[in-house]
Each structure stands twice: as structure tokens, then as C-alpha cells.
FIGU-312543 format. One record per residue (C-alpha): x, y, z; residue in three letters; residue number from 1. Coordinates in steps of 0.5 Angstrom, whole numbers, plus 500, padded with zeros to 3 digits. Layout:
// residues N
   X   Y   Z res   n
   X   Y   Z ALA NUM
...
// end
This chain:
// residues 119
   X   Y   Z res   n
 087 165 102 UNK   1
 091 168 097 UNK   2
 096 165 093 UNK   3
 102 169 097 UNK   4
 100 166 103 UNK   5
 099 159 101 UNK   6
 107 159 098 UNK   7
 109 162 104 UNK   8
 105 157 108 UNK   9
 108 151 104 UNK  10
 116 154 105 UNK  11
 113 154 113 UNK  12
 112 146 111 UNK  13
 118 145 108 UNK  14
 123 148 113 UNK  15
 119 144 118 UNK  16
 120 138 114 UNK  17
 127 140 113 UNK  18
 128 141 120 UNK  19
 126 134 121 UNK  20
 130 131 117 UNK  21
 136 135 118 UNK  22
 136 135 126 UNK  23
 134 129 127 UNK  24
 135 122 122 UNK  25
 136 117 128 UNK  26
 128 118 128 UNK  27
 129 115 121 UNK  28
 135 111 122 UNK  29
 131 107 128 UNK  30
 125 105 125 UNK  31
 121 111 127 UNK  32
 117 117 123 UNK  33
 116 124 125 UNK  34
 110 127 121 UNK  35
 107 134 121 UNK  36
 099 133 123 UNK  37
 097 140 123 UNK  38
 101 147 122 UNK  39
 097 153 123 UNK  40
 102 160 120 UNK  41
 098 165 124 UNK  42
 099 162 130 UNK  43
 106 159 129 UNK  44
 103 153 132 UNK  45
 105 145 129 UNK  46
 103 139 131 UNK  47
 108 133 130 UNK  48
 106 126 131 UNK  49
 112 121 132 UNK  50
 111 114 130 UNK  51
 113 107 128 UNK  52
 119 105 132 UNK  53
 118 112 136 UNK  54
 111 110 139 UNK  55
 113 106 146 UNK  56
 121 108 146 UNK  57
 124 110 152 UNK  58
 127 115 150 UNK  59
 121 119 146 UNK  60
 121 123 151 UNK  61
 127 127 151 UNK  62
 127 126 142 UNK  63
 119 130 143 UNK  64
 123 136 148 UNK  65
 129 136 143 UNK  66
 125 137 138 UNK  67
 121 143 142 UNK  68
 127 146 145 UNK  69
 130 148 137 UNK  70
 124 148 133 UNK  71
 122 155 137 UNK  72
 129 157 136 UNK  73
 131 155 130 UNK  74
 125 157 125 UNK  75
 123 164 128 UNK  76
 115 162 126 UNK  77
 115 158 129 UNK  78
 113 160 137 UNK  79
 110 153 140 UNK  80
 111 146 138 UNK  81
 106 140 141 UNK  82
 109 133 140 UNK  83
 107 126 142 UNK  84
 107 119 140 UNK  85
 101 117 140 UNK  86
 100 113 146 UNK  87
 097 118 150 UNK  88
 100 123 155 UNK  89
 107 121 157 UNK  90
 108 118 165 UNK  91
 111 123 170 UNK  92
 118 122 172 UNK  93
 116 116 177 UNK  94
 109 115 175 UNK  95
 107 108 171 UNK  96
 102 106 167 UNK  97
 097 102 170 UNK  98
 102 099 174 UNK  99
 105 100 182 UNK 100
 112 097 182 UNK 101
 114 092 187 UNK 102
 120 090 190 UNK 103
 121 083 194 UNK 104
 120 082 200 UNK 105
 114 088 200 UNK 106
 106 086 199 UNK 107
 103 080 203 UNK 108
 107 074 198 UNK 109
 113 073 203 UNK 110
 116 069 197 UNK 111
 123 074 195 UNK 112
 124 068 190 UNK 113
 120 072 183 UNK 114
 116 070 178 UNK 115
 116 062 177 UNK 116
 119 059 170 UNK 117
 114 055 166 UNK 118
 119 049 166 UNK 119
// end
């Protein structure tokens, strides 16, 4: 690799840092990290890991499509952004993990008075 293209690879870093910080200091702000995990220039692909309070938020879903939608567009190298949390895929709109939502009245328990205090 020559010594031009790892400088234009480390401008490539930094304006992806910067964008970062720049669009998105609530990340921060909120206890949460967003960190490059891989950079490919040839490619124009970026791995961007979201961590700390990120990780399990509800609203990271929309924080990873922000960040995809005005990459692409504001760093013209940049042609696709993957992104997550860390926690695996995201749900569907609707689906749940692990779990199937329930509602009283519905299942063979024909108790609608919910789960009993402790006391």
C-alpha cells in the first residue's frame, strides 16, 4: 500500500469520525459510543458499531437509519453503511424477541387481574 493511499485512507477515517461527532452528539450525549469496526475505501463500505447506552435502545433503530441515510450522502465515498448494536439483528416492525405478547383475557388463564405483587 503506498503512502498516498493510506493518507487518503486516513482523511477517509477522519471525515467518518467527524461525521459522527458532528451529526450525531446525542449518541454521546446519551451514554452511548458509535465506533468504526471496519473501513474498506475500494469498496466505499463502513462498518459502524453503536455501543454503551446504544446497545438495547429503543430508539437505535432509527439512530442506525439516520446514520445510513446521510453517510451515503454527505461523504460522496462512501457508497454503503452497515451499522448495529451489537445485540444482533433488530426486530421486525411487530415481531418480538423470544417473546409473543399477551393481553387479558386471551390464553387459558381466565384471571384479567395481571401478574401478583410480592406482598
Amino acid at each position: 500500500m503506498s503512502t498516498d493511499s493510506t493518507s487518503a485512507d486516513s482523511e477517509l477515517k477522519d471525515r467518518v469520525v467527524n461525521f459522527l461527532r458532528r451529526n450525531f452528539p446525542q449518541i454521546q450525549m446519551h451514554g452511548g459510543n458509535a465506533a468504526i469496526q471496519r473501513l474498506d475505501p475500494e469498496t466505499g463500505e463502513v462498518d459502524i458499531q453503536l455501543g454503551g447506552a446504544c446497545s438495547g435502545c429503543g430508539i437505535s433503530p432509527m439512530t442506525i437509519q439516520a446514520i445510513k441515510s446521510r453517510m451515503v450522502k454527505e461523504i460522496p465515498e462512501i457508497e454503503e453503511v452497515h451499522a448495529d448494536t451489537g445485540q444482533g439483528a433488530e426486530p421486525e416492525m411487530g415481531e418480538t424477541e423470544g417473546m409473543s405478547p399477551s393481553f387479558p383475557g386471551e390464553g387459558g388463564d381466565d384471571s384479567d387481574e395481571g401478574p401478583q405483587a410480592p406482598f
